[in-house]
C-alpha positions, 0 to 999 in steps of 0.5 A: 892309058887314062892318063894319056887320053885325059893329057890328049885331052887338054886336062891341065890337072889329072888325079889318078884313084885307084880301088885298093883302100887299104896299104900294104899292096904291091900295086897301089904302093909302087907301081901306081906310084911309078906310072904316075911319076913317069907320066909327069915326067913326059907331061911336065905341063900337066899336074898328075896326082895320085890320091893315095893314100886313102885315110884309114878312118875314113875307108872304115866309115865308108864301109860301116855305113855301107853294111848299115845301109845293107843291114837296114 
């Protein structure tokens, strides 16, 4: 696991992403979550975070200029 290898490391501070943008997923709602809180537990020396969620408004403007810069 990532986290595991970054701790091995010697990172002090780990932030966990994951590629689901949006809410309403089993995986990024609970389970992310769960290895998450799981791994600090085992690392109480370490700040593991999960950046989620991601803002809404900013996940659309991503996309907007992304099809603006394939539409150009």
């Amino acid at each position: 696991m990532c986290i595991e290898e970054a701790v091995s490391r010697g990172a002090g501070r780990v932030v966990v992403v994951t590629t689901m943008t949006t809410r309403g997923g089993e995986h990024s709602e609970t389970e992310i979550r769960e290895i998450v809180e799981a791994a600090q537990k085992r690392h109480p020396g370490v700040e593991i975070l999960y950046a989620w969620p991601f803002d809404t408004d900013r996940v659309a403007r991503f996309f907007a200029d992304e099809i603006e810069r394939f539409s150009a």
